[in-house]
N, CA, C and O atoms as a Tripos MOL2 file, in Angstrom:
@<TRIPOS>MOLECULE
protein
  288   287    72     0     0
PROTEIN
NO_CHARGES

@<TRIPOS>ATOM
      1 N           0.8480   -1.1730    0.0000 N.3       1 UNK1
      2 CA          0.0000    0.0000    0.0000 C.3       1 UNK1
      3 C           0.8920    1.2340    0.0000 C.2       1 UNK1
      4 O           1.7620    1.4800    0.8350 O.2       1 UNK1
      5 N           0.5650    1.9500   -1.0170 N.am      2 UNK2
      6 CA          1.2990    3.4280   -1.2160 C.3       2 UNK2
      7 C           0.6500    4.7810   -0.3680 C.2       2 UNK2
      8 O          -0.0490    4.6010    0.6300 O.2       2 UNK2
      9 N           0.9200    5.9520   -0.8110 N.am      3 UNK3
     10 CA          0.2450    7.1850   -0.1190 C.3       3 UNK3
     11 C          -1.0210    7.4570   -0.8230 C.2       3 UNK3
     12 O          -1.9060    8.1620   -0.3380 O.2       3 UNK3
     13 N          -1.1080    6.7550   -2.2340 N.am      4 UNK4
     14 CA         -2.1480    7.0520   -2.9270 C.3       4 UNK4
     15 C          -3.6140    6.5680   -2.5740 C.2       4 UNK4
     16 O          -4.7270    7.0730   -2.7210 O.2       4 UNK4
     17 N          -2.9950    4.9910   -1.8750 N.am      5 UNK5
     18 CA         -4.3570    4.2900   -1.6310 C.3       5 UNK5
     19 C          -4.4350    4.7680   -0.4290 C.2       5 UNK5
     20 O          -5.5860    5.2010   -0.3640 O.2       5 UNK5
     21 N          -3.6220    5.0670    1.1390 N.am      6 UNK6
     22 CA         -3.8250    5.4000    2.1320 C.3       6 UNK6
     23 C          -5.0170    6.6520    1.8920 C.2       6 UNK6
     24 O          -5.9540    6.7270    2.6870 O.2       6 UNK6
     25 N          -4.8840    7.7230    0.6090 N.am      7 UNK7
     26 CA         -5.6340    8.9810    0.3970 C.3       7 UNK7
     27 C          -6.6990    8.1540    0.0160 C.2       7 UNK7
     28 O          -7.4290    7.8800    0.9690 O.2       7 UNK7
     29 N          -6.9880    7.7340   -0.9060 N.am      8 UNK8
     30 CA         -8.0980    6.8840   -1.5970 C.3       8 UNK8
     31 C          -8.7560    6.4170   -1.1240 C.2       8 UNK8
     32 O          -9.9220    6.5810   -1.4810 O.2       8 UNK8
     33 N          -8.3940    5.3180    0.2510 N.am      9 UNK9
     34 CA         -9.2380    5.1030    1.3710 C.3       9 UNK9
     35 C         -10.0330    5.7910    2.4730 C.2       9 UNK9
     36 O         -11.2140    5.7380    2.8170 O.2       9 UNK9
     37 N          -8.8670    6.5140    2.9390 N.am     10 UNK10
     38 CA         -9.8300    7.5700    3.9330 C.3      10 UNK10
     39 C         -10.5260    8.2940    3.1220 C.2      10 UNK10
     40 O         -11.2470    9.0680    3.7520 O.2      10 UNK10
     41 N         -10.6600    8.4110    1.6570 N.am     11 UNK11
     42 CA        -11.7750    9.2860    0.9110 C.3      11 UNK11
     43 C         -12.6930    8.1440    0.7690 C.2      11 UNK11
     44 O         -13.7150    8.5550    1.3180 O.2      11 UNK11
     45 N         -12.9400    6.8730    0.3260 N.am     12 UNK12
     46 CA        -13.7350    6.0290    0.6080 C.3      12 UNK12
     47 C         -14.5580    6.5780    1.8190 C.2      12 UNK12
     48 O         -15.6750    7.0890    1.7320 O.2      12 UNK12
     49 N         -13.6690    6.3520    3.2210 N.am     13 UNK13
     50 CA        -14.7760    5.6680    4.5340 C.3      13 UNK13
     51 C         -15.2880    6.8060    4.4800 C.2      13 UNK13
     52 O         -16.4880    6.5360    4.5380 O.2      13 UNK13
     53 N         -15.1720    8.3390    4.3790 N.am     14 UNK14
     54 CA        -15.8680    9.5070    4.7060 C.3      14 UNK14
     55 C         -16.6840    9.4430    3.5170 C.2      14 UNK14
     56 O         -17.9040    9.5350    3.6520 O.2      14 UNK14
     57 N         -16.2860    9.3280    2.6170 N.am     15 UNK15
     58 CA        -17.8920    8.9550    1.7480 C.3      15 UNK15
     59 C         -18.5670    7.8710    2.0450 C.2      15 UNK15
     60 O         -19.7100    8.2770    2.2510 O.2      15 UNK15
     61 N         -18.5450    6.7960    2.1820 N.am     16 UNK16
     62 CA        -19.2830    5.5710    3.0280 C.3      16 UNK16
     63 C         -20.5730    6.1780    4.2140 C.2      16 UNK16
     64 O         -21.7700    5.9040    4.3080 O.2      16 UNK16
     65 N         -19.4810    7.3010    5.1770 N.am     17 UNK17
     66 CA        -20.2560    7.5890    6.0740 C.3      17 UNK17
     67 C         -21.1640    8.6900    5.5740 C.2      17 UNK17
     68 O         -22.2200    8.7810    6.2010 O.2      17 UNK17
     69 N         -21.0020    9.4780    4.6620 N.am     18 UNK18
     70 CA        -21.8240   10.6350    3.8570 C.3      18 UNK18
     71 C         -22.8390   10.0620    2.7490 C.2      18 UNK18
     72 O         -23.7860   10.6850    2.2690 O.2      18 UNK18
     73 N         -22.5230    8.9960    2.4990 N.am     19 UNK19
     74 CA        -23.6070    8.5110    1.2460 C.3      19 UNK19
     75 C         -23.0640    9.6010   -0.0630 C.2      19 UNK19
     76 O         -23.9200    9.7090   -0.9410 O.2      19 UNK19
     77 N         -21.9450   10.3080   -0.2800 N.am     20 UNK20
     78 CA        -21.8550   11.4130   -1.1140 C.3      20 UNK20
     79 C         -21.3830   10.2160   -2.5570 C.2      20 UNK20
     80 O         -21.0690    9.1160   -2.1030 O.2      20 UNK20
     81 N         -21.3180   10.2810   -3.8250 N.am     21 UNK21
     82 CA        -20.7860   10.3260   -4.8600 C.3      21 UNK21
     83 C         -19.0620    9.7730   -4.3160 C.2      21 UNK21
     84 O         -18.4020   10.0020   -3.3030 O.2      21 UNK21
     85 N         -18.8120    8.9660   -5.5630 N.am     22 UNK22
     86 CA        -17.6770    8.0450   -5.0190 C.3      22 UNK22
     87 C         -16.8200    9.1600   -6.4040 C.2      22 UNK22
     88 O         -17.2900    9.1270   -7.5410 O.2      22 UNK22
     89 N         -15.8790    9.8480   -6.1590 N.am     23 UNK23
     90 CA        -15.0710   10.8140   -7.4110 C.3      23 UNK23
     91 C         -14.5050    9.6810   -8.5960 C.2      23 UNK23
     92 O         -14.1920    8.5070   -8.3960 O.2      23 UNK23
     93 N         -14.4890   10.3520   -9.7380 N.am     24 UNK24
     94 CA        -13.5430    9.3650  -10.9890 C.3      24 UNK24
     95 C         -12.0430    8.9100  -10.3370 C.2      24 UNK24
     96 O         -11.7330    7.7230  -10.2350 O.2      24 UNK24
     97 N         -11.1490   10.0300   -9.9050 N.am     25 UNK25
     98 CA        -10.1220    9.3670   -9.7080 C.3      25 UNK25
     99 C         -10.0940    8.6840   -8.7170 C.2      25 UNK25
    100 O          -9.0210    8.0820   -8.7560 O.2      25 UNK25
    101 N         -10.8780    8.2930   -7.4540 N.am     26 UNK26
    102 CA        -10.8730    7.0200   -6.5100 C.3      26 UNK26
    103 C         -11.2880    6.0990   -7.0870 C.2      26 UNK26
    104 O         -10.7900    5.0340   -6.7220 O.2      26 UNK26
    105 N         -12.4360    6.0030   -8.3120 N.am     27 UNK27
    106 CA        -12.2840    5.1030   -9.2560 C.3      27 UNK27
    107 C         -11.2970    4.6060  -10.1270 C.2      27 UNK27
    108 O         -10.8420    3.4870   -9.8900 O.2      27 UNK27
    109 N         -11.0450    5.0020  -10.7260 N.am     28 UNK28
    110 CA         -9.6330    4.7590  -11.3260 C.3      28 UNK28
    111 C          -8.5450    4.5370  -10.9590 C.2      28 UNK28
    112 O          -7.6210    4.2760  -11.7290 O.2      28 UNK28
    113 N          -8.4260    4.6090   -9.4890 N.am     29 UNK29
    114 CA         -7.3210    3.8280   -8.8010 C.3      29 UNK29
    115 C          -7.8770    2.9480   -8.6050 C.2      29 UNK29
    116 O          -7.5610    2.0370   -9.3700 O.2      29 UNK29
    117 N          -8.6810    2.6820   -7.8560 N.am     30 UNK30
    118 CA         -9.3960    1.0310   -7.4510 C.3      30 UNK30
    119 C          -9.2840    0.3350   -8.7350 C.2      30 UNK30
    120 O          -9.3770   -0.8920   -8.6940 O.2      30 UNK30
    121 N          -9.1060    0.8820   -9.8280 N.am     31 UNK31
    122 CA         -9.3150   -0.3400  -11.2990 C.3      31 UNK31
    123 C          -7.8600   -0.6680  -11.5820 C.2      31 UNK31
    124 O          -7.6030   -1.7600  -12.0880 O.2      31 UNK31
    125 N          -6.8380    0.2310  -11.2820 N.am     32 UNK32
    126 CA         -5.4140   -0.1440  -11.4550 C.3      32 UNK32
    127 C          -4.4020   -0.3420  -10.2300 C.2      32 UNK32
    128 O          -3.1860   -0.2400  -10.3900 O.2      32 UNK32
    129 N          -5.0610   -0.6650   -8.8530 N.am     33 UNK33
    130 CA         -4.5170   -0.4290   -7.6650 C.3      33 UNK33
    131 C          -4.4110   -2.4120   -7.6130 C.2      33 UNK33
    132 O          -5.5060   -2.9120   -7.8680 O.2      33 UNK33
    133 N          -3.4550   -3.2970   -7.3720 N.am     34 UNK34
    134 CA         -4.2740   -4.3870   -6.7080 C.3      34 UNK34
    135 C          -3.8390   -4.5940   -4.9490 C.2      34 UNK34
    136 O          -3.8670   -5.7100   -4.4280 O.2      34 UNK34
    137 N          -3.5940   -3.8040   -4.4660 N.am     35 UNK35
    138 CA         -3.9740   -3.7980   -3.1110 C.3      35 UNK35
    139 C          -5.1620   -3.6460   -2.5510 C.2      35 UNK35
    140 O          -5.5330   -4.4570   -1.7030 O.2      35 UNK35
    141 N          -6.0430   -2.4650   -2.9740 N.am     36 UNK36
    142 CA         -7.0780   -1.4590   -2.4490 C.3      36 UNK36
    143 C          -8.4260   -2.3960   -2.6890 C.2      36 UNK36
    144 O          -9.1060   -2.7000   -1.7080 O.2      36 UNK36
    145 N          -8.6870   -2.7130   -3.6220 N.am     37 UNK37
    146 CA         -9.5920   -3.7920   -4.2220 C.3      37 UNK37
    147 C          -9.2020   -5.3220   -2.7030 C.2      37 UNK37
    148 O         -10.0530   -5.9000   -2.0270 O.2      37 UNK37
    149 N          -8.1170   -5.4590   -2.6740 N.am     38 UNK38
    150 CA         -8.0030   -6.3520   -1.6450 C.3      38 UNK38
    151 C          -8.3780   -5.9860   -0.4700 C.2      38 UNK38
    152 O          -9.4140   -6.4880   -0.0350 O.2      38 UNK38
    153 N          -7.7470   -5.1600    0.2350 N.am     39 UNK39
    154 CA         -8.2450   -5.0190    1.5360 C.3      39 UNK39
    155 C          -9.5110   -4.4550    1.4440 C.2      39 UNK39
    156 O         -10.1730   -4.6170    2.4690 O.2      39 UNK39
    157 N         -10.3120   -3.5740    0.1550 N.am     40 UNK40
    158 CA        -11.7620   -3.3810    0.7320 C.3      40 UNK40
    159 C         -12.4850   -4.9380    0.6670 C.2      40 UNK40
    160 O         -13.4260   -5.0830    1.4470 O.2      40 UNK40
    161 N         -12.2750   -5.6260    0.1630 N.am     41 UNK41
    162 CA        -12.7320   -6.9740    0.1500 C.3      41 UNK41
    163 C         -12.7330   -7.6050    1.5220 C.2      41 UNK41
    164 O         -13.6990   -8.0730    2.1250 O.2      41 UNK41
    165 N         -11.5460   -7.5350    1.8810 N.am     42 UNK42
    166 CA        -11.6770   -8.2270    3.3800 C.3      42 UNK42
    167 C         -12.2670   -7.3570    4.3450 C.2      42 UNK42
    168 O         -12.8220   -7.8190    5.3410 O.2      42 UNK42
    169 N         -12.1660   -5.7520    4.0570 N.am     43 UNK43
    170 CA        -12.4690   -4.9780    5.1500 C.3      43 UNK43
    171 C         -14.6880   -5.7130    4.7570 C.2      43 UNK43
    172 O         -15.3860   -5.9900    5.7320 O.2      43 UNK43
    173 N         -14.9990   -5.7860    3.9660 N.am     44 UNK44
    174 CA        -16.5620   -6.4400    3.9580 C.3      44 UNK44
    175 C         -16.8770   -7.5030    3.7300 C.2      44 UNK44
    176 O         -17.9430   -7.8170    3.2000 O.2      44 UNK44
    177 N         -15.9100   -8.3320    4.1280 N.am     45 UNK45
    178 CA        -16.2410   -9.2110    4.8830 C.3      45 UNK45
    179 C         -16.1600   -8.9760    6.4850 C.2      45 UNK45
    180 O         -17.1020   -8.9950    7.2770 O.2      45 UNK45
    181 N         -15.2450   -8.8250    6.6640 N.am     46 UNK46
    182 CA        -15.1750   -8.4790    8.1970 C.3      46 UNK46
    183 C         -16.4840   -7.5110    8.5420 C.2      46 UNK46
    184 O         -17.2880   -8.0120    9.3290 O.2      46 UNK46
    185 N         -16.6950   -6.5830    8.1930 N.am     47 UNK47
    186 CA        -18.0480   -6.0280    8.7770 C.3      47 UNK47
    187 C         -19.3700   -6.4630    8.8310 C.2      47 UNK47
    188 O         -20.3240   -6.3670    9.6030 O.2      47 UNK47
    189 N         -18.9940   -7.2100    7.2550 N.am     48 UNK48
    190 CA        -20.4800   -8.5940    7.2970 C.3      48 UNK48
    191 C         -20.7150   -9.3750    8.0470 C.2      48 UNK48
    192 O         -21.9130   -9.5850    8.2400 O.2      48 UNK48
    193 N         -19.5850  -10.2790    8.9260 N.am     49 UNK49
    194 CA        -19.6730  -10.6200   10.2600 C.3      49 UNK49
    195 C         -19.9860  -10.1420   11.4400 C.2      49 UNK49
    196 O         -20.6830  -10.5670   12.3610 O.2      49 UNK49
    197 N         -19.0990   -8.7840   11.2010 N.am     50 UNK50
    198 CA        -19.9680   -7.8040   12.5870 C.3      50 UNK50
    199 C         -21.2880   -7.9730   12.3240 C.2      50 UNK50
    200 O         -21.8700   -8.6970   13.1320 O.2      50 UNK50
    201 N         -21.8890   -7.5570   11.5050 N.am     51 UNK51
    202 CA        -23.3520   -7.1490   11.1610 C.3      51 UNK51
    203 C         -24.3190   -8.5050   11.3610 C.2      51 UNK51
    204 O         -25.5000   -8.1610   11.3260 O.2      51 UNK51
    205 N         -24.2140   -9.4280   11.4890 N.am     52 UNK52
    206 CA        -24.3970  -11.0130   10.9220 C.3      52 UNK52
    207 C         -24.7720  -11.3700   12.7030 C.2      52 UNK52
    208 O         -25.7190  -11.9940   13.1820 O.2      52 UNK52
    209 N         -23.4000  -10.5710   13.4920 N.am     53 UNK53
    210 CA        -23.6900  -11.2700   14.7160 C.3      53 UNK53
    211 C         -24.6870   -9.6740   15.6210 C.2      53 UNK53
    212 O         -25.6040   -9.6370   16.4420 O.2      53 UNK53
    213 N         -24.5680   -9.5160   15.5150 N.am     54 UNK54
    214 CA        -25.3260   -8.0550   15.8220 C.3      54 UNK54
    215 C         -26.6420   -8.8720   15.9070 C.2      54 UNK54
    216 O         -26.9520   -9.6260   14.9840 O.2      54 UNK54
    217 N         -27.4630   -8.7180   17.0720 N.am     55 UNK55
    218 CA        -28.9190   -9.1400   17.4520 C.3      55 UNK55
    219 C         -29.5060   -7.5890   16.8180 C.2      55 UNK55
    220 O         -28.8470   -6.5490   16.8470 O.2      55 UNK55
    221 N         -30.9050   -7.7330   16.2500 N.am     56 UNK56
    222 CA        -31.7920   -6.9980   15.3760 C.3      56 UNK56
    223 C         -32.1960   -5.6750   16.5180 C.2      56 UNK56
    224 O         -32.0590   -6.0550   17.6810 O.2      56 UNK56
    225 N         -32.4580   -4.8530   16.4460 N.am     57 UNK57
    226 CA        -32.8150   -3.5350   16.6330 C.3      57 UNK57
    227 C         -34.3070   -3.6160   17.3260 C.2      57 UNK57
    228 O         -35.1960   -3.6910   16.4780 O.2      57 UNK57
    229 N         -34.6900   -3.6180   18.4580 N.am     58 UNK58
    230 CA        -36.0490   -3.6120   18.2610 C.3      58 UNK58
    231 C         -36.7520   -2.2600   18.4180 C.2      58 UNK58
    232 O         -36.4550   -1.4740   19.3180 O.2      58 UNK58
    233 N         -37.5410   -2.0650   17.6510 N.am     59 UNK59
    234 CA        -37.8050   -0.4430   17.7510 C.3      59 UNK59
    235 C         -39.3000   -0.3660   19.2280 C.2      59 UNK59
    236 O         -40.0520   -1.1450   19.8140 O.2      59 UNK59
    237 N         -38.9540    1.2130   19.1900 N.am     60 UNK60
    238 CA        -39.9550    1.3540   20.8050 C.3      60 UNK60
    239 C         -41.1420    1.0510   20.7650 C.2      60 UNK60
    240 O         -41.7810    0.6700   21.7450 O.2      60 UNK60
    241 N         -41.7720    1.2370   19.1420 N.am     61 UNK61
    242 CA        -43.7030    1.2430   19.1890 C.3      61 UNK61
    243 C         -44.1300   -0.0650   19.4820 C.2      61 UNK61
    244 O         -45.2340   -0.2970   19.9760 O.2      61 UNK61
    245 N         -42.9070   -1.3420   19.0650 N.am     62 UNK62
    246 CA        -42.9030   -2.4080   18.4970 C.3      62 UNK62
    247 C         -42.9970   -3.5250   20.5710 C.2      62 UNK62
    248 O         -43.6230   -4.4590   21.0730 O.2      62 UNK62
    249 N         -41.9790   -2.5870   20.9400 N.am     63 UNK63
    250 CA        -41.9180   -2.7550   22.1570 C.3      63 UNK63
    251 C         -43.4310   -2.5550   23.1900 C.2      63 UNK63
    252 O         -44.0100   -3.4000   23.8730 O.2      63 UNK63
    253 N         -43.7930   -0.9020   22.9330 N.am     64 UNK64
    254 CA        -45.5330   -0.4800   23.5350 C.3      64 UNK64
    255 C         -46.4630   -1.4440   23.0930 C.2      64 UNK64
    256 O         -47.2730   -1.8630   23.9200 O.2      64 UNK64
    257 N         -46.4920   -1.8550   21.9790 N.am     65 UNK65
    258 CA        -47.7270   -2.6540   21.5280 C.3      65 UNK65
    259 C         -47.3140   -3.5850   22.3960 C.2      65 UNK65
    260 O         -47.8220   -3.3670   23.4960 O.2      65 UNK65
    261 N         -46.3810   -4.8450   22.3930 N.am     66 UNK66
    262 CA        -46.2180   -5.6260   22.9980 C.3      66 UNK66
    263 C         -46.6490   -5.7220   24.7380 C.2      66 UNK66
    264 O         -47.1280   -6.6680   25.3630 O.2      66 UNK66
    265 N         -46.3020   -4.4860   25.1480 N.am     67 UNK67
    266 CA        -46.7700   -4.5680   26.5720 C.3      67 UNK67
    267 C         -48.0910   -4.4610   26.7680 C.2      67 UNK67
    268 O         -48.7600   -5.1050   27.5760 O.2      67 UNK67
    269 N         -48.5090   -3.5260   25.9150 N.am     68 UNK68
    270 CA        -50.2400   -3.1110   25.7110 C.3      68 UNK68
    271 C         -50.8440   -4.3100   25.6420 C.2      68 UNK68
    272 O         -51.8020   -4.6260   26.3480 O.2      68 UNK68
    273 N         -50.2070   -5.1730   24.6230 N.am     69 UNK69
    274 CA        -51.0670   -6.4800   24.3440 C.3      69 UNK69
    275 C         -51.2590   -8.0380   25.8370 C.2      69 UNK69
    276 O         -52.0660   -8.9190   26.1350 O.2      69 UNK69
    277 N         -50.1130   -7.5750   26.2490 N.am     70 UNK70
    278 CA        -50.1510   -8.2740   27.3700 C.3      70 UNK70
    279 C         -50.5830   -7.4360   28.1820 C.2      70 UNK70
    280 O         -51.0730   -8.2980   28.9120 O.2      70 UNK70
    281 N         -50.8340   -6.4970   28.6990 N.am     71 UNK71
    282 CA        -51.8020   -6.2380   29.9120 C.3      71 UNK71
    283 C         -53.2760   -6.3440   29.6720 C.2      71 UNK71
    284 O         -53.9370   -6.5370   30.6930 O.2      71 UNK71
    285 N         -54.1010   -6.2390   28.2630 N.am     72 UNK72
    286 CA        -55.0570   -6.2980   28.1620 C.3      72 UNK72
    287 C         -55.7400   -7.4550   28.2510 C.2      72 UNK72
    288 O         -56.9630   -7.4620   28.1110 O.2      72 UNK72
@<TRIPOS>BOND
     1     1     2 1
     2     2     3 1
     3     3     4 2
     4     3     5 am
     5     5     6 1
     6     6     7 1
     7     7     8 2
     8     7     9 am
     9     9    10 1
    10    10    11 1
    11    11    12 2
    12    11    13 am
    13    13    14 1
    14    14    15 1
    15    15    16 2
    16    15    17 am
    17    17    18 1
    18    18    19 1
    19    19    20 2
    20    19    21 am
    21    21    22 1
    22    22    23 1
    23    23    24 2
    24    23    25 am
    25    25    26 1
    26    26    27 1
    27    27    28 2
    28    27    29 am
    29    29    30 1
    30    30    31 1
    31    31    32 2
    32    31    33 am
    33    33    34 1
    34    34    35 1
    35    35    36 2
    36    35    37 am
    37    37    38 1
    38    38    39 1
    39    39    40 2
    40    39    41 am
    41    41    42 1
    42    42    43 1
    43    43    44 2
    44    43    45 am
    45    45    46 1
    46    46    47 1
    47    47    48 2
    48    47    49 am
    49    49    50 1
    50    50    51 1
    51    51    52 2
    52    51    53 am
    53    53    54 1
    54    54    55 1
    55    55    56 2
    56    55    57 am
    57    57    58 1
    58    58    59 1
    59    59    60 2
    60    59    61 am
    61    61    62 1
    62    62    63 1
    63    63    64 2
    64    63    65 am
    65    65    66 1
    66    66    67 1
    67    67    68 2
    68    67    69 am
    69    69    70 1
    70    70    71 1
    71    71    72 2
    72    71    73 am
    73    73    74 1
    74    74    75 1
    75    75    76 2
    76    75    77 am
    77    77    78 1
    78    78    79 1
    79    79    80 2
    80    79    81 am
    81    81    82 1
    82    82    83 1
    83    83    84 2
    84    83    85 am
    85    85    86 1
    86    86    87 1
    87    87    88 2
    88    87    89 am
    89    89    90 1
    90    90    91 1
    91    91    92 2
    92    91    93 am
    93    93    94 1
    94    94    95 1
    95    95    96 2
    96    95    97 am
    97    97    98 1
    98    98    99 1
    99    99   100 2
   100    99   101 am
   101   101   102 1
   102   102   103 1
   103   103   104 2
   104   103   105 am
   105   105   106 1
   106   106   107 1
   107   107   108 2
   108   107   109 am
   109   109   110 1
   110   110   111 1
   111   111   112 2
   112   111   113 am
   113   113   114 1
   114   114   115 1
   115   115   116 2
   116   115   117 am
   117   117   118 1
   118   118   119 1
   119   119   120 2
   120   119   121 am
   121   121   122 1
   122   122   123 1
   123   123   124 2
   124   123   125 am
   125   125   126 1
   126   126   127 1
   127   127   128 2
   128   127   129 am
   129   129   130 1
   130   130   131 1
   131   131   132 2
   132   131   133 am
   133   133   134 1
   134   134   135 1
   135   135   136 2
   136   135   137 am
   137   137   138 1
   138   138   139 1
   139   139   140 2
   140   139   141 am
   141   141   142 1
   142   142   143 1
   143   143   144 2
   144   143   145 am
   145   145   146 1
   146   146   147 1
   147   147   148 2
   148   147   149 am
   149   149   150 1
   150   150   151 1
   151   151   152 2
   152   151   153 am
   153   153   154 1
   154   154   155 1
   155   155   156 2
   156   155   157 am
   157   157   158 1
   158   158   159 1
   159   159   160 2
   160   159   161 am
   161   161   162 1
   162   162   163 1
   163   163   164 2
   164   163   165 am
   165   165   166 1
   166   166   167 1
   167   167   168 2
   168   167   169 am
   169   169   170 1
   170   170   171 1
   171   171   172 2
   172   171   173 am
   173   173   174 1
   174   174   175 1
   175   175   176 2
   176   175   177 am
   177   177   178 1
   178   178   179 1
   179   179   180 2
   180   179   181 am
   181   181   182 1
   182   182   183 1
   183   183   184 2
   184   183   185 am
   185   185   186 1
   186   186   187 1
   187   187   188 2
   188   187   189 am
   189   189   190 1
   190   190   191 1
   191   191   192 2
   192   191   193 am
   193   193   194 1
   194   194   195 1
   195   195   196 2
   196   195   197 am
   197   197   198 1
   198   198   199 1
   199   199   200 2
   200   199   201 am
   201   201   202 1
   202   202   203 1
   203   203   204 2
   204   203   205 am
   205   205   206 1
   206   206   207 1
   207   207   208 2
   208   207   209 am
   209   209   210 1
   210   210   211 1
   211   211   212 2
   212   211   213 am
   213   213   214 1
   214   214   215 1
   215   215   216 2
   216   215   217 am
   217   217   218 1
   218   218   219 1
   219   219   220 2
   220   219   221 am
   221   221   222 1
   222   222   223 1
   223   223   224 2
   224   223   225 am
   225   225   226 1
   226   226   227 1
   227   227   228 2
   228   227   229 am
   229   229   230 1
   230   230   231 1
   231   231   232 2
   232   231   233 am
   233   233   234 1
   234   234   235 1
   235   235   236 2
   236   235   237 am
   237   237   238 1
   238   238   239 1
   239   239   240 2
   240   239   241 am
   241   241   242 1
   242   242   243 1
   243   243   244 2
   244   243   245 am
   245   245   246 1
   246   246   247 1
   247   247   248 2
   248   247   249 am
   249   249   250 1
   250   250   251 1
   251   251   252 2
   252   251   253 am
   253   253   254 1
   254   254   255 1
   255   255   256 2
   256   255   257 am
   257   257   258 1
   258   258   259 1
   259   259   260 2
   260   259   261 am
   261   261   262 1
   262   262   263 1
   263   263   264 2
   264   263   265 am
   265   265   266 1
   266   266   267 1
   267   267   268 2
   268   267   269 am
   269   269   270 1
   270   270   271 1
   271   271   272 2
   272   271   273 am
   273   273   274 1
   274   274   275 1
   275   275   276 2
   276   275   277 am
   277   277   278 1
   278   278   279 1
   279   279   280 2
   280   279   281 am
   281   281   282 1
   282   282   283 1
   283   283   284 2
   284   283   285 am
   285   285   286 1
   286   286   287 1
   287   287   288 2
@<TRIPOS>SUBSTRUCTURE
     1 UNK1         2 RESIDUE 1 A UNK
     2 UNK2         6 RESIDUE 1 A UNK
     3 UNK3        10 RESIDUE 1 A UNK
     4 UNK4        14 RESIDUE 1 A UNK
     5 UNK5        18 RESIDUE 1 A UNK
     6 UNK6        22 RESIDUE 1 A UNK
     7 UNK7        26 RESIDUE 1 A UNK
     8 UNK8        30 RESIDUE 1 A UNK
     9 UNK9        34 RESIDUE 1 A UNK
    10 UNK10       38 RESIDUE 1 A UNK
    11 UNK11       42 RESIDUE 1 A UNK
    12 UNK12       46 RESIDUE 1 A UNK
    13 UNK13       50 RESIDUE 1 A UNK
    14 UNK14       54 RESIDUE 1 A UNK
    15 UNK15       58 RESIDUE 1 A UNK
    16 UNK16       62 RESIDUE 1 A UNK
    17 UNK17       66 RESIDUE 1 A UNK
    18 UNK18       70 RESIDUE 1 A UNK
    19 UNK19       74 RESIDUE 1 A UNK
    20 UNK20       78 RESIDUE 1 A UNK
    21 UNK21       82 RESIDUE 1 A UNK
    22 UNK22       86 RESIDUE 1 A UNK
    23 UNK23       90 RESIDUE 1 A UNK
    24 UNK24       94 RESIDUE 1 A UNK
    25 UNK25       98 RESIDUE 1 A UNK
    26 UNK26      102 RESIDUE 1 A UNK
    27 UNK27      106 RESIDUE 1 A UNK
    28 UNK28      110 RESIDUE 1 A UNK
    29 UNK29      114 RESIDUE 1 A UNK
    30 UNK30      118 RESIDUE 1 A UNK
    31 UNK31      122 RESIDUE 1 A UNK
    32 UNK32      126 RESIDUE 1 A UNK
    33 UNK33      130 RESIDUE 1 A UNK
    34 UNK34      134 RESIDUE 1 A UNK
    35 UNK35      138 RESIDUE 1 A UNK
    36 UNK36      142 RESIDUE 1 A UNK
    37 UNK37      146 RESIDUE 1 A UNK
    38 UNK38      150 RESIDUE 1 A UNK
    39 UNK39      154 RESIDUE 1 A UNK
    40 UNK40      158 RESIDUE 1 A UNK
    41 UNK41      162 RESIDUE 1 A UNK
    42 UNK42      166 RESIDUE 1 A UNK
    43 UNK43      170 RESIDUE 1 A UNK
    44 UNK44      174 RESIDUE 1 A UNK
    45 UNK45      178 RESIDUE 1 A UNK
    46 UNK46      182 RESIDUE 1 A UNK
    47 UNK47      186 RESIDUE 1 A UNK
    48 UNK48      190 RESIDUE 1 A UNK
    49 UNK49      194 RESIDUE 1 A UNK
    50 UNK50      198 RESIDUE 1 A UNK
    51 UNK51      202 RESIDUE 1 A UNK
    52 UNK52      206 RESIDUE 1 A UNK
    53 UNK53      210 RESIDUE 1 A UNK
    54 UNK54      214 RESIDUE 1 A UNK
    55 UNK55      218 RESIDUE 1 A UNK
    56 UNK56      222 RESIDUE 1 A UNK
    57 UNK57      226 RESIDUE 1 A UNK
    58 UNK58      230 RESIDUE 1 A UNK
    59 UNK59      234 RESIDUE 1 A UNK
    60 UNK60      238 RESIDUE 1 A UNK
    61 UNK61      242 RESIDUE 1 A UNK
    62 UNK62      246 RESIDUE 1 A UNK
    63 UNK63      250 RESIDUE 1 A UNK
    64 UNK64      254 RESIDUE 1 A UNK
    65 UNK65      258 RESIDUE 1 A UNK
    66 UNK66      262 RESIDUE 1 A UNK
    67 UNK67      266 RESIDUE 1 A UNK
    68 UNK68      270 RESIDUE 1 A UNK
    69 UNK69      274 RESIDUE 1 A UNK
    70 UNK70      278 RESIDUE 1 A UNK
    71 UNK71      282 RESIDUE 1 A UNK
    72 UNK72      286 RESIDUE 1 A UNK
């Protein structure tokens, strides 16, 4: 890994976290880089596991009904 992909990446995760437009030239390195293409590969897998073991979200209304329904 060079300085190019170290830039390329941290412009990845802050777009990841922005939902913004991925630029041409972070494209165009990812097509001639073969590091960057690698480690984002493993970096999703690895989060797909996080995510995989992560128990589901239960939301609050979902929770009220439930009690509502048992006290009645």
């Amino acid at each position: 890994m060079n300085e190019d992909c170290a830039g390329h990446l941290a412009t990845l995760l802050r777009l990841a976290e922005s939902g913004e437009e991925i630029p041409t030239g972070v494209r165009e390195h990812l097509t001639t880089c073969s590091e960057c293409p690698r480690l984002l590969d493993a970096m999703n897998r690895m989060y797909g596991d996080v995510d995989a073991a992560e128990p589901p979200a239960i939301e609050e209304p979902v929770v009220e009904q439930t009690v509502e329904r048992s006290a009645a």
